[in-house]
C-alpha positions as CSV (number, residue, x, y, z in Angstrom):
1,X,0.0,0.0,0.0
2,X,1.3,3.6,-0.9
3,X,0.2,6.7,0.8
4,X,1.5,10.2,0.9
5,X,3.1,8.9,4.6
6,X,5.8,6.1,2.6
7,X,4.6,2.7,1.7
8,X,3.7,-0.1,3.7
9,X,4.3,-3.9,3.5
10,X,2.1,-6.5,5.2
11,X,0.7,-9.4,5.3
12,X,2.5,-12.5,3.6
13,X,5.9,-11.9,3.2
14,X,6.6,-15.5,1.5
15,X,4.2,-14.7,-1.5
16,X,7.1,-15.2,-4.1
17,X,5.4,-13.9,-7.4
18,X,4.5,-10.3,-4.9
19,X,8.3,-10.3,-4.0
20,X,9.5,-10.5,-7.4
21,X,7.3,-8.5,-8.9
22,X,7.9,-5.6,-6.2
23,X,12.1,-6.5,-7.0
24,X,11.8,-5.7,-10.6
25,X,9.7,-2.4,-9.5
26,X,12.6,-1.4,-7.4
27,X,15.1,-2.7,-9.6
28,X,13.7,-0.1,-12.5
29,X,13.8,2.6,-10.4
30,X,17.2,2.5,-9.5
31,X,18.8,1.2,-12.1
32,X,16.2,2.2,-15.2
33,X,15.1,5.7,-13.6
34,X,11.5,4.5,-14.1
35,X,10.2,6.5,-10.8
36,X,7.0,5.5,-9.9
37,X,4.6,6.7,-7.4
38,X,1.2,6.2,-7.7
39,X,0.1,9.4,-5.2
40,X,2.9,11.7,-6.0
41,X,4.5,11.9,-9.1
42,X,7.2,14.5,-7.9
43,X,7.9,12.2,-4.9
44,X,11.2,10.5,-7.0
45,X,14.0,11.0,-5.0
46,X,13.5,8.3,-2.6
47,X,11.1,5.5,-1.5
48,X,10.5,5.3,2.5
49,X,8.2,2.1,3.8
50,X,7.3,0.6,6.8
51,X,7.2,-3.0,7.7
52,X,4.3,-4.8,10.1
53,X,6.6,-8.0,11.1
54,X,10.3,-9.2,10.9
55,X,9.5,-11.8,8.6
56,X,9.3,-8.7,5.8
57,X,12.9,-7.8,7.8
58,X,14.1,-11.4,6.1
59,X,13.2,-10.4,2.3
60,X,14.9,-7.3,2.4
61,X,17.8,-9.4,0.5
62,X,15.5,-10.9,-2.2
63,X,13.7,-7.8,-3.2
64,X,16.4,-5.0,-2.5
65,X,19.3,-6.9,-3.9
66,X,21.5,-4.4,-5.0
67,X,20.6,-2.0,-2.8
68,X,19.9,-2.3,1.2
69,X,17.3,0.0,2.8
70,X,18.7,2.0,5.7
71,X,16.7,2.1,8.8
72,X,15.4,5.0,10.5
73,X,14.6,5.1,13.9
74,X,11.5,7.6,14.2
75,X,9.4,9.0,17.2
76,X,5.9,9.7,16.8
77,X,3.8,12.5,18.5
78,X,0.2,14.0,19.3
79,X,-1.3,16.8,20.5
80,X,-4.7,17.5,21.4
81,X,-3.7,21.2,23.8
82,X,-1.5,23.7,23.6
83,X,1.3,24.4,26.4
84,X,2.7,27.3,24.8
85,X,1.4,30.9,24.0
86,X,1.6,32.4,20.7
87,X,-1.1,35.1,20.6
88,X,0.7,38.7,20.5
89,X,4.4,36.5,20.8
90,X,4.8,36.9,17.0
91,X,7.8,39.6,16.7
92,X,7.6,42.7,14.9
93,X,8.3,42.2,11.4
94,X,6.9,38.6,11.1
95,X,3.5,37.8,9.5
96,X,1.6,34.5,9.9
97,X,-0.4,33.3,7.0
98,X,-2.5,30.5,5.9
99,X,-1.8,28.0,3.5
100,X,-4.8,27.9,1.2
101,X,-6.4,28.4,-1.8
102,X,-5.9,32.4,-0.9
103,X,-1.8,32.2,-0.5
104,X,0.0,33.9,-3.5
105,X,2.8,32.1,-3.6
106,X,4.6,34.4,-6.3
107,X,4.5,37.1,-4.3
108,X,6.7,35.5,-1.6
109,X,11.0,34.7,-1.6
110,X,11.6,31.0,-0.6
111,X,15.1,30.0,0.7
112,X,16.3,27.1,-0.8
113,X,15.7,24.7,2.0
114,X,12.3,25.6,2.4
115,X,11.0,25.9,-1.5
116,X,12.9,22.2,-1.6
117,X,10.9,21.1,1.0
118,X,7.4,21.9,0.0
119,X,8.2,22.0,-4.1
120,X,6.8,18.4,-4.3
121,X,3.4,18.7,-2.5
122,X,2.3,22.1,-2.3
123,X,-0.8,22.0,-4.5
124,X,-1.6,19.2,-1.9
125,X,-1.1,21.6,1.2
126,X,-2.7,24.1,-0.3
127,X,-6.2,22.3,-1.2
128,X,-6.7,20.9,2.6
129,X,-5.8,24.3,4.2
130,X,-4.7,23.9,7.8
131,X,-0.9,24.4,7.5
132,X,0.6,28.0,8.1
133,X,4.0,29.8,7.5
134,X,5.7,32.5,9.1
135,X,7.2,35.5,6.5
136,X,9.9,38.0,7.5
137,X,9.8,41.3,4.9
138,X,8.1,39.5,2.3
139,X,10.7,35.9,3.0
140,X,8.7,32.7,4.3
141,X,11.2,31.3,7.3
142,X,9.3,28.7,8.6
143,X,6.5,26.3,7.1
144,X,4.3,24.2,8.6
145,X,3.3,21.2,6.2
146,X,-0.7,20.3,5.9
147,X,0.7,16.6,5.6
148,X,-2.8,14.5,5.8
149,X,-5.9,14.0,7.3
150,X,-8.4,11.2,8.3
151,X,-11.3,12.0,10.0
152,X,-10.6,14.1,13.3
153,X,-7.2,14.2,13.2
154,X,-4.7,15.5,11.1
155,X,-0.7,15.3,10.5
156,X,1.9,18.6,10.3
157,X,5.0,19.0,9.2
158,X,7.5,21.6,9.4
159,X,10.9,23.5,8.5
160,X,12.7,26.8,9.8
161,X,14.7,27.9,7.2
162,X,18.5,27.6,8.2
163,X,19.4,31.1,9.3
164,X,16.3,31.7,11.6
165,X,16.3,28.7,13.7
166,X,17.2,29.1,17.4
167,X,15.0,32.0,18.3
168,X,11.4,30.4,19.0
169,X,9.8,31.2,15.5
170,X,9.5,27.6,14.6
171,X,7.0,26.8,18.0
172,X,5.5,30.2,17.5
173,X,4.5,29.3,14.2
174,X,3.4,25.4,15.0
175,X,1.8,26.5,18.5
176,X,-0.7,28.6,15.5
177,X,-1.0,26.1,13.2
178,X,-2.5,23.4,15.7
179,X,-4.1,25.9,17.5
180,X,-6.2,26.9,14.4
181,X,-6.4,22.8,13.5
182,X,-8.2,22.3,16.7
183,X,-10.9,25.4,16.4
184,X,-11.5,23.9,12.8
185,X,-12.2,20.5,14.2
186,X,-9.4,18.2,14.5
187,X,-9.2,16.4,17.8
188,X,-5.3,15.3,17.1
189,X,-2.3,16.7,16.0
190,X,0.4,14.1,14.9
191,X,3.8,14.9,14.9
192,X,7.0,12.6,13.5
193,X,10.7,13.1,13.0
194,X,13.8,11.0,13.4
195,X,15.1,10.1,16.8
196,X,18.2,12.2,16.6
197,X,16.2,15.6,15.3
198,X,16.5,17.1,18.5
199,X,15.9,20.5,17.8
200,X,11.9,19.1,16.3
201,X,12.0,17.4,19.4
202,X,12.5,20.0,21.4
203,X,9.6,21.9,19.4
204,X,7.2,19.3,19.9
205,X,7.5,18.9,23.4
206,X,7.6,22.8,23.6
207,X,4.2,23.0,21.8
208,X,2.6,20.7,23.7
209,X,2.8,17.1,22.3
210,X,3.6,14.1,23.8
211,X,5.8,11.2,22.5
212,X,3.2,8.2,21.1
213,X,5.6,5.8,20.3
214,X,8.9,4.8,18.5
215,X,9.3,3.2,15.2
216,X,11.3,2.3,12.4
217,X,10.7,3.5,9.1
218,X,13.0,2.2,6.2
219,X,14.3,4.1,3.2
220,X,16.0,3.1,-0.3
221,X,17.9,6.3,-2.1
222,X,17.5,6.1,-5.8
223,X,20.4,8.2,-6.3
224,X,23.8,6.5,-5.0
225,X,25.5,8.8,-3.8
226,X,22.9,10.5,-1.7
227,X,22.1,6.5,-0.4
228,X,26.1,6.6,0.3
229,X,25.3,10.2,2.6
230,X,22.4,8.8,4.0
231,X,24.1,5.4,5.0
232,X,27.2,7.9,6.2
233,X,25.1,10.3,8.5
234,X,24.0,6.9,10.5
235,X,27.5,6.1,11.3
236,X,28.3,9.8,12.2
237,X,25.4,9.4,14.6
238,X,27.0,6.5,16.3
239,X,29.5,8.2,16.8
240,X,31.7,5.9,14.0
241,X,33.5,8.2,12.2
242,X,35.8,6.6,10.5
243,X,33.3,4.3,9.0
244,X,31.1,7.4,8.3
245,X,34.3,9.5,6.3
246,X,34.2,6.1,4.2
247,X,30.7,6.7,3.1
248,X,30.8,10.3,2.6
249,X,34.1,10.3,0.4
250,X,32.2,7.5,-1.6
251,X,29.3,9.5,-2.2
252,X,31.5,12.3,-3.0
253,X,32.8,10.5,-5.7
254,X,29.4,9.3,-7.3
255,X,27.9,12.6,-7.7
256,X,26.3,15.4,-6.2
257,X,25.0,15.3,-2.3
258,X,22.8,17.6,-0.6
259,X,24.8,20.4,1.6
260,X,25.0,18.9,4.9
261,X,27.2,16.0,4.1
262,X,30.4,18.5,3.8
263,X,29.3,19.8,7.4
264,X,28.8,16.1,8.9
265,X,32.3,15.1,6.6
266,X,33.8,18.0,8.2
267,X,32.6,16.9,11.6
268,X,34.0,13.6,11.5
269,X,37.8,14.4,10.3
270,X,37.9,16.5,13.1
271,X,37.2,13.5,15.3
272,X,40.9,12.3,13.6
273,X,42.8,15.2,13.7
274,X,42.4,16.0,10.2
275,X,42.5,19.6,10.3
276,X,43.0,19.7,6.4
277,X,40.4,17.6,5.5
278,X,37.9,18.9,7.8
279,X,38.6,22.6,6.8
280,X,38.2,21.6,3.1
281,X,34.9,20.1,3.7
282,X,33.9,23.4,5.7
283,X,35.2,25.6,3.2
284,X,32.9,23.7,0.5
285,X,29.6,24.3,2.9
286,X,30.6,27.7,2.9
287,X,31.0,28.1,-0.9
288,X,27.2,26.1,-1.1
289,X,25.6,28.1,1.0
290,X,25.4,26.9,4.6
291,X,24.4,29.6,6.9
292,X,23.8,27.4,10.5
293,X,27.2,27.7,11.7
294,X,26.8,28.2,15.5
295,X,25.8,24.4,16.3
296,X,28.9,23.3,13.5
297,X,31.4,25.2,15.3
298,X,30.2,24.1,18.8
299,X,29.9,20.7,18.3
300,X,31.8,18.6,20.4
301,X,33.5,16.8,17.3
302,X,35.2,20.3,16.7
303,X,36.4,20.4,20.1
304,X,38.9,17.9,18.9
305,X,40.8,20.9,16.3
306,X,39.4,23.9,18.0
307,X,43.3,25.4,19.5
308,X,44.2,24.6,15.8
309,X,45.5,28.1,14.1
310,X,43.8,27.3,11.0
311,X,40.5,26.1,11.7
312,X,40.8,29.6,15.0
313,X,42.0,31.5,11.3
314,X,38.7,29.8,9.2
315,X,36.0,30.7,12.6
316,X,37.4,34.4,12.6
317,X,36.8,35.0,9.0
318,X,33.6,33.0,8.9
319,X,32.6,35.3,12.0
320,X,33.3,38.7,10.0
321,X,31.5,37.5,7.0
322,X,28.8,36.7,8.8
């Protein structure tokens, strides 16, 4: 079954002529480019699925053969009251509005994150009507997806665009959006993200929702490289770097990755003592655009080079820049 949420697998796991047929599917994608989705047609950079038993666990081999999903360790929330005030919080300068049929989406700028982020289901969050954003002189810094609905209760989403996180506009906004969700007629207000998103976390929890329950959800990169980053950012989360700077110089090599990997890359060589490797890999997040430097430079991987004169040289001019 496919949904807007990821596709599901249940049921028989041993029915052979399912299993192949479901291989070749996945084998096209990958290797063909033959995306297929049949809810979102735009939705072809990736295939997420959940899994009802460990039996489906066991088939993973047969029907992903040349290409092993990834698991991701998810945490699922709800909300049915506010805990935090937003009424006459929003700062001067900020707008809220509502993502309808009545939102003029030309007349707003998108940062890059944030127009990637809704580009592939927009006309979808636009006809059900309950998600809102936050603009600041005319730019739209955070979004709150209208992800789905089913009966009383309804799903969000939602991104803070890089350079505006940290300062409470991302709960502000969200503490609106379910707010209105509630007076409109919803009962619940789910709420996912991965286990290690700590900063949604801390929204969530912020806003008012409790944790539900964990899961795992799976996921299967079409795109190598980017499978390589994904598979790379687990092991930077387990804190095995080494294994991690294998994956990310691999996907390096296969192609283009999304911005973040230089930052975790970077991260990780610190961890060795590779002051030239990490600074190159900062360097490139720079020239690409990366704006969320504060949590970079404070991690504790970069405690590891942080008396170094060129990565102290590198922080001073990122500083004055900035």
């Amino acid at each position: 079954m496919a949904s807007t949420e990821g596709w599901f697998l249940a049921g028989n796991s041993h029915n052979e002529e399912f299993n192949q047929g479901l291989k070749v599917l996945i084998q096209d994608m990958i290797l063909k480019k033959q995306f297929y989705s049949p809810v979102n047609p735009n939705f072809l950079s990736y295939l997420f699925f959940h899994i009802d038993s460990d039996e489906w666990r066991k088939t993973f081999p047969e029907i992903f053969d040349i290409r092993t999903p990834l698991p991701s360790h998810r945490i699922h929330f709800s909300c049915n009251k506010i805990s935090l005030e937003w009424k006459n919080k929003i700062p001067n300068g900020y707008d809220l509005h509502q993502i309808d049929s009545t939102f003029a989406t030309e007349s707003f700028e998108f940062p890059d994150d944030i127009q990637e982020w809704i580009e592939s289901n927009l006309e979808d969050q636009v006809r059900m009507g309950f998600g809102k954003c936050l603009v600041h002189r005319n730019k739209v810094v955070v979004w709150i997806n209208a992800d789905c609905e089913s009966g009383d209760e309804c799903e969000i989403g939602i991104i803070t665009t890089a350079s505006y996180r940290m300062k409470g506009l991302g709960a502000l906004t969200a503490a609106a959006t379910i707010d209105h969700c509630l007076s409109i007629g919803f009962k619940t207000v789910g709420w996912h993200c991965d286990n290690l998103n700590y900063g949604s976390i801390a929204v969530a929890e912020k806003v008012g929702f409790t944790k539900e329950r964990d899961y795992v959800h799976y996921i299967c990169m079409f795109d190598e490289a980017e499978h390589y980053a994904e598979k790379g950012m687990r092991y930077f989360y387990q804190s095995q770097y080494g294994k991690a700077i294998e994956d990310f110089e691999r996907a390096f090599k296969l192609g283009k990755v999304p911005i973040w990997v230089y930052v975790l890359a970077a991260r990780s060589y610190a961890t060795q003592y590779e002051v030239d490797k990490a600074l190159r890999n900062l360097r490139e997040a720079q020239n690409r655009g990366w704006k969320n430097w504060d949590p970079v430079l404070q991690s504790k991987e970069m405690e590891h080079i942080q008396d170094n004169g060129s990565f102290v040289d590198f922080t001073k001019t990122l500083l004055d820049e900035v």
